[in-house]
N, CA and C of each residue as an Amber inpcrd file, in Angstrom:
protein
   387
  43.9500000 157.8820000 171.5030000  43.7000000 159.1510000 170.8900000
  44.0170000 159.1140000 169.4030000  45.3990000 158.6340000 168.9680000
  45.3780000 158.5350000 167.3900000  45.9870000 159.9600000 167.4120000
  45.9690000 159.9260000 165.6430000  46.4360000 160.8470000 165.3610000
  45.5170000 161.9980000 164.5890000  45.3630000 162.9500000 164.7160000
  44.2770000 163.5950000 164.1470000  45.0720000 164.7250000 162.7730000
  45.0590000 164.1320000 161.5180000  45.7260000 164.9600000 160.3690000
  44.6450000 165.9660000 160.1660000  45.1970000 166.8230000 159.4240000
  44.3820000 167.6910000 158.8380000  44.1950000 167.9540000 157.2360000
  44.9390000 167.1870000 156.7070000  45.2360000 166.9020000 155.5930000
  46.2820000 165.6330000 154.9600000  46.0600000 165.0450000 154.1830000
  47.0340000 163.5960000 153.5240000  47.3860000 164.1870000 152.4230000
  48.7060000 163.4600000 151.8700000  49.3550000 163.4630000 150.5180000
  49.4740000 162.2740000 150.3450000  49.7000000 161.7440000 148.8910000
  50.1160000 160.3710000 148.1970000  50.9810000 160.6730000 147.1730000
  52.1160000 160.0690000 147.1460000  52.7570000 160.6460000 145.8750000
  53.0820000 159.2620000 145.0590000  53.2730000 159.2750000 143.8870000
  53.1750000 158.3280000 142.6930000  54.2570000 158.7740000 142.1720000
  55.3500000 157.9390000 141.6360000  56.5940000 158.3630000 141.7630000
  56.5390000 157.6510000 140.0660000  56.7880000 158.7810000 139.3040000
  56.8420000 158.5140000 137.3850000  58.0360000 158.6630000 136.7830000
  58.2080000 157.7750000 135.8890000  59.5320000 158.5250000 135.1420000
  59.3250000 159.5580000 133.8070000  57.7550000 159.9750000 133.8690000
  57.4410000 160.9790000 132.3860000  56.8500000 162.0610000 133.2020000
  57.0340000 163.2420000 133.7070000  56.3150000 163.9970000 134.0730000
  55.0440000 164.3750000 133.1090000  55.5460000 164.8940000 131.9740000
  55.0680000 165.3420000 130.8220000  53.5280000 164.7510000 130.2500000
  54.0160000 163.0330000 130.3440000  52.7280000 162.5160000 130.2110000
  51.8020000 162.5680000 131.7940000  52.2010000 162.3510000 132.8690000
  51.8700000 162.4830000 134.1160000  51.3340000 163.7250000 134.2230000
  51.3580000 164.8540000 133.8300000  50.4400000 165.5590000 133.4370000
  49.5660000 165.8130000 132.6030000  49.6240000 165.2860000 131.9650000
  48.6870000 165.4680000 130.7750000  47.5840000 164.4330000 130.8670000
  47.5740000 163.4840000 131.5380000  46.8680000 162.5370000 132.3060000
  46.4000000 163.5030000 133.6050000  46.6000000 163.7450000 134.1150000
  46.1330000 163.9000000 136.0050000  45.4050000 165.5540000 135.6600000
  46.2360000 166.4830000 134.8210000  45.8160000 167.5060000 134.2890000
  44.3610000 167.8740000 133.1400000  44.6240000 167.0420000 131.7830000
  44.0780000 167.1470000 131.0340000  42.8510000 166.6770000 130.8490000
  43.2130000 164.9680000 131.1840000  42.3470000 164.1770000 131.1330000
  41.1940000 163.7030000 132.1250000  42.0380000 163.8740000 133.5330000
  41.6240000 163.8920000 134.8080000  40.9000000 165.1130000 134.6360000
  41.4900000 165.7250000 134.8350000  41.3470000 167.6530000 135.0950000
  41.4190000 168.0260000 136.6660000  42.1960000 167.7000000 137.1140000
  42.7510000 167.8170000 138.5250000  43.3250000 169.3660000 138.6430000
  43.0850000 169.8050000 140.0140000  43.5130000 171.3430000 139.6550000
  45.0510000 170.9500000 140.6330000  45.5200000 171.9360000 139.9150000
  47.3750000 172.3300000 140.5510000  47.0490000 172.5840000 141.6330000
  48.2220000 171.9810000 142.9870000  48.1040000 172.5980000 144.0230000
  49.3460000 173.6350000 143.6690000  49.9320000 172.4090000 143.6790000
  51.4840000 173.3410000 143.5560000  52.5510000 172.5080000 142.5420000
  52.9480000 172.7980000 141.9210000  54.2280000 172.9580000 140.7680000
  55.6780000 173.4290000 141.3770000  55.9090000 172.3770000 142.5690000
  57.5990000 172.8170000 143.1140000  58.6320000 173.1250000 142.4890000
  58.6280000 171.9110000 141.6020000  59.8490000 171.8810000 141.0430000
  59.7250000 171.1760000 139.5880000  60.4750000 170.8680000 138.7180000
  60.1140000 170.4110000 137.1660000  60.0010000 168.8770000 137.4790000
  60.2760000 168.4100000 138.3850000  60.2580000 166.8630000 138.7880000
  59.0460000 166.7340000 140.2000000  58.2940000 167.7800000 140.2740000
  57.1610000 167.6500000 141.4260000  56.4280000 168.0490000 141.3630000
  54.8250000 167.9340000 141.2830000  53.4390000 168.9730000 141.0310000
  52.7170000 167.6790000 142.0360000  51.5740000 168.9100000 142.5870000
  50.4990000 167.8470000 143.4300000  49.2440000 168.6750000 143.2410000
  48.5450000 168.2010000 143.4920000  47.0560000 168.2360000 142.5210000
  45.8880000 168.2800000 144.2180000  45.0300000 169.4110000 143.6070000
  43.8290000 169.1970000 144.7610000  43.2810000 167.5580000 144.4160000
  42.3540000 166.6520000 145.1150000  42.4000000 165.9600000 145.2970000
  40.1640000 166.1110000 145.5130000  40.4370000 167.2880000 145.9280000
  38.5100000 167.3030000 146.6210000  38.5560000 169.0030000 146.3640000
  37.2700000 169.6420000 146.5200000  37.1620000 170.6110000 147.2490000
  37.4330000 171.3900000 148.5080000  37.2110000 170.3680000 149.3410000
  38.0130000 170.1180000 150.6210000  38.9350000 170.2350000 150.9980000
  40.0790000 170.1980000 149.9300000  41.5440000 170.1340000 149.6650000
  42.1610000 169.4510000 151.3680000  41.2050000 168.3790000 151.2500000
  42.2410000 167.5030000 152.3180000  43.0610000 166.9220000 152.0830000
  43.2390000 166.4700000 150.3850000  44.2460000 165.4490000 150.1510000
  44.7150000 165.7230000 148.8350000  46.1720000 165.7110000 149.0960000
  46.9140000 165.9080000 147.7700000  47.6640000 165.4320000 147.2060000
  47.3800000 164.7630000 145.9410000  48.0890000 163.6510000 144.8420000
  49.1990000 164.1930000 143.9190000  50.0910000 163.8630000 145.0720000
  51.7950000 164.4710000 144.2760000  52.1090000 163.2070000 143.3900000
  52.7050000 163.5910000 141.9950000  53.7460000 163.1350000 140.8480000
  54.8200000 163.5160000 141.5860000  55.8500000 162.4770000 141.1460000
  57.4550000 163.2900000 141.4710000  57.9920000 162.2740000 140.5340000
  59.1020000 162.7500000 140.1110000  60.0670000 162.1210000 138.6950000
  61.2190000 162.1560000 139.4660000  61.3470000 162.2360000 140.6380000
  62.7070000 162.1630000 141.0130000  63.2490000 160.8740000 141.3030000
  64.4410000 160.8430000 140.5410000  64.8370000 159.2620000 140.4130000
  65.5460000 158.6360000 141.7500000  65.9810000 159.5590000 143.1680000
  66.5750000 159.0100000 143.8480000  65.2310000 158.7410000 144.7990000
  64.1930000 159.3020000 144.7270000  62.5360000 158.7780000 145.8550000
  62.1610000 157.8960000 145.0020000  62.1640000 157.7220000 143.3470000
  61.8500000 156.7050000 142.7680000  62.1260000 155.2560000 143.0200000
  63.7370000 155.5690000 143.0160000  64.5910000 153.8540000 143.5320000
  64.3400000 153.7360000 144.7120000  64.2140000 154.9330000 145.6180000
  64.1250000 154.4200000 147.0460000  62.3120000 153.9070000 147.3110000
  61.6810000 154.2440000 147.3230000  60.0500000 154.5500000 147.3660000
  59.0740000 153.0870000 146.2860000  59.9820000 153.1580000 145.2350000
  59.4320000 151.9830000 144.2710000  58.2320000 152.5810000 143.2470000
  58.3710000 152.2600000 142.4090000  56.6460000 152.5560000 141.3090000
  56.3180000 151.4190000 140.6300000  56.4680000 151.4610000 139.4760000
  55.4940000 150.4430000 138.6630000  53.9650000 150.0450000 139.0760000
  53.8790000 151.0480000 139.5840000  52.1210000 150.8140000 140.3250000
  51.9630000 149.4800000 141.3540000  53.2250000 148.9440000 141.8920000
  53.0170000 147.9780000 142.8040000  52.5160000 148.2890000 144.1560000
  51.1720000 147.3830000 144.6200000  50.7510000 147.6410000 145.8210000
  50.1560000 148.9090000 146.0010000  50.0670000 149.9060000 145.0610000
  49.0720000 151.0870000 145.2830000  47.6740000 151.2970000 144.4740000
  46.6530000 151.2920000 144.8770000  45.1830000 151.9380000 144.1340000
  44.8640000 153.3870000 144.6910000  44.2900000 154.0490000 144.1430000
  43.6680000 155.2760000 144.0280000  42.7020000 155.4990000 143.7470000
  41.5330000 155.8740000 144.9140000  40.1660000 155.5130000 144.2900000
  39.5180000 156.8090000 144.6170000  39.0360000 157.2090000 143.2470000
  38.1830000 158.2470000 143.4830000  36.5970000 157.9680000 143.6410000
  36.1450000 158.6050000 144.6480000  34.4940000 158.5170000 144.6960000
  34.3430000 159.7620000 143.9500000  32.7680000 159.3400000 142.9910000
  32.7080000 160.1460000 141.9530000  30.7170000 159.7210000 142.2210000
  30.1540000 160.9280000 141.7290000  28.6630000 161.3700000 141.7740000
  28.0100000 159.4540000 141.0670000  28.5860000 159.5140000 139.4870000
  28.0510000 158.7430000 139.0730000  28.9590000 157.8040000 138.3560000
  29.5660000 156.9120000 138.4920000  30.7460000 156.0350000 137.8610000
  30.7490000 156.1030000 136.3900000  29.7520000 155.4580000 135.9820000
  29.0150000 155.5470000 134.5490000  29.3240000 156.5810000 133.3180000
  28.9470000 157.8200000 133.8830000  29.1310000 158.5810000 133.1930000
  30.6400000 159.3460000 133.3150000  30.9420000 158.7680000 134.8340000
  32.6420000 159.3180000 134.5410000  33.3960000 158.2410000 133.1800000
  33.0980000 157.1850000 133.6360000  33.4650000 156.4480000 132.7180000
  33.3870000 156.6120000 131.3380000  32.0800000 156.6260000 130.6300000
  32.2830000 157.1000000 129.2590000  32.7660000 158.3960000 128.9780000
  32.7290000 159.4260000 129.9350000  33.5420000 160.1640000 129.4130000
  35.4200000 160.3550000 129.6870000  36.1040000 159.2000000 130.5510000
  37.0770000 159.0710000 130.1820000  37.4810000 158.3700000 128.9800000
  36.6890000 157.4240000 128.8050000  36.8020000 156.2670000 127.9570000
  36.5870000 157.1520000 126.2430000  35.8630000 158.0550000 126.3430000
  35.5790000 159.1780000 125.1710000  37.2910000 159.8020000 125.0170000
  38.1600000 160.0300000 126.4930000  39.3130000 160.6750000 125.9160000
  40.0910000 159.6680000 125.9430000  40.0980000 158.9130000 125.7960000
  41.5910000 157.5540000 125.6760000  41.4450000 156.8600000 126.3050000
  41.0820000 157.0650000 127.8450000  41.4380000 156.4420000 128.6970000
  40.9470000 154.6640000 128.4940000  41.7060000 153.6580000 128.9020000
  41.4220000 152.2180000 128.5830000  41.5350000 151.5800000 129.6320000
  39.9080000 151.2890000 130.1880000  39.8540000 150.6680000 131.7390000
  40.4020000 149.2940000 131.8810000  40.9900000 148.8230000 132.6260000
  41.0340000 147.5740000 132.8790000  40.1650000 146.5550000 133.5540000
  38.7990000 147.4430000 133.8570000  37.6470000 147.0360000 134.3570000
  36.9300000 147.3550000 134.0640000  35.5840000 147.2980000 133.7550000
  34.4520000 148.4650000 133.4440000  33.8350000 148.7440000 134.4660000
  32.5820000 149.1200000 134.6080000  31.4360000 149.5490000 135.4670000
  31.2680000 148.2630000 135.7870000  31.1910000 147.6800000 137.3710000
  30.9700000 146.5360000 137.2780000  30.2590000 146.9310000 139.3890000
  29.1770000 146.1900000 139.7650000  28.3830000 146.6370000 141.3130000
  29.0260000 145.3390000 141.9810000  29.9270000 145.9050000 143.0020000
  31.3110000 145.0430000 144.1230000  29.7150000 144.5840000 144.8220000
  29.8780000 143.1540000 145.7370000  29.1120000 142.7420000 146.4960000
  29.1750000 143.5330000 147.9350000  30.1630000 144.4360000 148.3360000
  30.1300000 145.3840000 149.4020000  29.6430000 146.8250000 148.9090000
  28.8280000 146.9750000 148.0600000  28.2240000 148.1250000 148.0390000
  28.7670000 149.0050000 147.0440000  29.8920000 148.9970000 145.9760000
  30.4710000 149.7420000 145.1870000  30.0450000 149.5200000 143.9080000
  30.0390000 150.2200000 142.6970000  29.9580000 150.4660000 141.4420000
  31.6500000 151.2480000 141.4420000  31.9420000 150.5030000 140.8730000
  33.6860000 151.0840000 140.1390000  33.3690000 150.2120000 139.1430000
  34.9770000 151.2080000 138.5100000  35.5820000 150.7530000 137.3620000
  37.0570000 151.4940000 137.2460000  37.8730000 150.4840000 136.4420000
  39.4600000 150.8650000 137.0880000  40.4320000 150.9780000 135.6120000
  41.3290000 151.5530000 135.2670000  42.4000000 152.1110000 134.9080000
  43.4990000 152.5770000 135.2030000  44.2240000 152.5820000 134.3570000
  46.1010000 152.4900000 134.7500000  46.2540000 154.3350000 134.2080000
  47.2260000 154.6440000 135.1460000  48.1400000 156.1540000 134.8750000
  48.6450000 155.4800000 133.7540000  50.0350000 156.5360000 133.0110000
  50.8250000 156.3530000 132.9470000  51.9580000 155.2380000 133.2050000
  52.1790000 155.2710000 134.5850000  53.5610000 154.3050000 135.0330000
  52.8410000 153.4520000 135.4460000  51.6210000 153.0980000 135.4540000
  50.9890000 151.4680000 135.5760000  50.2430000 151.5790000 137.0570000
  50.2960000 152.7430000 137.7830000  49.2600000 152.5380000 138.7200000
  47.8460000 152.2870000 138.4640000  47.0270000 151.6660000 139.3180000
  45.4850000 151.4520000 139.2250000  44.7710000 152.7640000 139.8120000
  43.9970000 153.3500000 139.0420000  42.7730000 154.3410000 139.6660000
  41.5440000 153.4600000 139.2840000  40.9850000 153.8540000 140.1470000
  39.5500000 153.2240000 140.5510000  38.4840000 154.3950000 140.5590000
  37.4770000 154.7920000 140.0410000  36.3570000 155.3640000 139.9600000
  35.3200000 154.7310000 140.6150000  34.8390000 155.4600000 141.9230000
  33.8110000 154.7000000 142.6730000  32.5910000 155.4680000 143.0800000
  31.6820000 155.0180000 143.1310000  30.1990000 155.3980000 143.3750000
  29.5100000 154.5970000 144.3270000  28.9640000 154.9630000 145.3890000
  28.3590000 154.1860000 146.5280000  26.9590000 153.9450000 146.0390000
  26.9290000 152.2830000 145.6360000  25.1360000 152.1160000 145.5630000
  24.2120000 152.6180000 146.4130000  22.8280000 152.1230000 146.0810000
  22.1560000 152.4090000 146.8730000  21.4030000 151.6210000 147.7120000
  21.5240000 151.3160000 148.8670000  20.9060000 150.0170000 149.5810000
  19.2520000 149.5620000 149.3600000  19.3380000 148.4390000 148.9710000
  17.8880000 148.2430000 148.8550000  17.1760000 148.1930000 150.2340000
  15.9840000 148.5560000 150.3340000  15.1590000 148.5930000 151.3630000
  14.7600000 147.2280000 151.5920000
C-alpha cells in the first residue's frame, strides 16, 4: 500500500536568512507560505501547493541535519528552461550549467542558492516521432 502524502516539505538549512530570501523571494519569486519564525519561512513550491521549500537558519537543525548543499538538488520543472534561464541569468543568477538536452529526455540548467545548494531548472523535451 505505501504511503499516500498529501503534501511534502524540503528544508535547506542556511546560515543568511536575509540573503535566502532575497534569492527564493526576489529572484526566484516564490510565494510565502508561511514566515514562523525569524529563523524559518517556507515557500509555495506549485500552484498545487503540494510541496513546500522551507529555509531555516537554525543552528542546532543546521549541525544536526548538515548544509553546504551536500547530497541535495532541487529541481524545478519549468514551461520553458531557456527563457527561465536568461531571465535569471538577467538578475545575477550564475549557472553552473547552462541549457544543456540530458540523453533521458531533459533540457536543464543548474545553479547554486546562497549556501551552495544546486537548483536545477527543467523542461521535458519533446519525443521525436
Amino acid at each position: 500500500m505505501g504511503i499516500s502524502p498529501t503534501e511534502s516539505f524540503v528544508i535547506l538549512y542556511h546560515e543568511n536568512m536575509a540573503a535566502a530570501r532575497v534569492f527564493y523571494e526576489d529572484i526566484l519569486g516564490l510565494e510565502i507560505r508561511e514566515a514562523t519564525y525569524d529563523w524559518f519561512v517556507g515557500y509555495w513550491v506549485s500552484e498545487k501547493h503540494e510541496m513546500t521549500l522551507c529555509i531555516s537558519t537554525s543552528p542546532e537543525e543546521r549541525n544536526r541535519w548538515g548544509a553546504a548543499g551536500k547530497g541535495v538538488v532541487i529541481d524545478f520543472v519549468v514551461p520553458d528552461v531557456d527563457d527561465i534561464y536568461v531571465r535569471l541569468a538577467n538578475l545575477g543568477v550564475n549557472f553552473i550549467e547552462p541549457p544543456i538536452d540530458k540523453p533521458w529526455g531533459l533540457r536543464t540548467a543548474s545553479f547554486l542558492d546562497p549556501a551552495g545548494y544546486t537548483l536545477t531548472i527543467t523542461t521535458y523535451r519533446r519525443k521525436s516521432a
